[in-house]
C-alpha positions as CSV (number, residue, x, y, z in Angstrom):
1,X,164.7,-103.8,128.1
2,X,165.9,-107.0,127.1
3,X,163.5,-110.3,126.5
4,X,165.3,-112.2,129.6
5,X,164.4,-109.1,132.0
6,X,161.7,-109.8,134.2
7,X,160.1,-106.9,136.1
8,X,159.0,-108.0,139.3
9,X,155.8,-106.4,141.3
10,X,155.2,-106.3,145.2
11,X,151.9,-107.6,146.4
12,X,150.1,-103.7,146.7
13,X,151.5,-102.9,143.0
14,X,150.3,-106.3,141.4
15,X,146.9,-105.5,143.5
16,X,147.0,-101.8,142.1
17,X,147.5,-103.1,138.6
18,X,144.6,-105.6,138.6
19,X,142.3,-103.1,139.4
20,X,143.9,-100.5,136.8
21,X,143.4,-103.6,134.2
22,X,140.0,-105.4,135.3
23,X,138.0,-103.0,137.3
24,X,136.5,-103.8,140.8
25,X,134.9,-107.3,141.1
26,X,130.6,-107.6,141.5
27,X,129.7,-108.0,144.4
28,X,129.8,-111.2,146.2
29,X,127.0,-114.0,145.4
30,X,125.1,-115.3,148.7
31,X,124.1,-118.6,149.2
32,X,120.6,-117.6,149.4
33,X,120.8,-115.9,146.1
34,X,121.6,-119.2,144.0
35,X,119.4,-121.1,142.4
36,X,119.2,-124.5,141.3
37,X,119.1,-125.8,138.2
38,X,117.0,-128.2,137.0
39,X,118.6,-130.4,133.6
40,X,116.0,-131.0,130.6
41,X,116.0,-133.5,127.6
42,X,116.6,-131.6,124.6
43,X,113.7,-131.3,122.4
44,X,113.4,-133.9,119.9
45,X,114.4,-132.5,116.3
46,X,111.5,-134.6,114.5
47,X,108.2,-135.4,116.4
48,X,107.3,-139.0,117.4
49,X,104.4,-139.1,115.7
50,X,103.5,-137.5,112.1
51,X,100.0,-137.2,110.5
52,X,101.8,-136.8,107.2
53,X,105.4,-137.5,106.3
54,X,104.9,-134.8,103.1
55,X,103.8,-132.3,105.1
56,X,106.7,-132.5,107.6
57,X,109.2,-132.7,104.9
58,X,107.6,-128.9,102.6
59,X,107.9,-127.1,105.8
């Protein structure tokens, strides 16, 4: 086959390959079954306060 040569599927054949390739899809998600998500702050690296700047710094 040359590299300009395009092999061209019907709808069932593309649908048969996908399947071949990627397996059957999971399950459709319900509404119901979602949940929401709630966004944080990440945690601060250093803490606001220290008792002891030499202590944070050994560990």
């Amino acid at each position: 086959m040359e590299d300009d040569e395009r092999v061209v599927f019907n709808d069932e054949e593309a649908a048969f390959l996908r399947h071949a390739r990627f397996g059957e899809l999971p399950p459709r998600v319900l509404p119901d079954e979602l949940v929401e998500l709630q966004e944080t702050e990440p945690r601060p690296i250093r803490p606001d306060v220290l008792p002891d700047e030499d202590v944070w710094r050994s560990s």
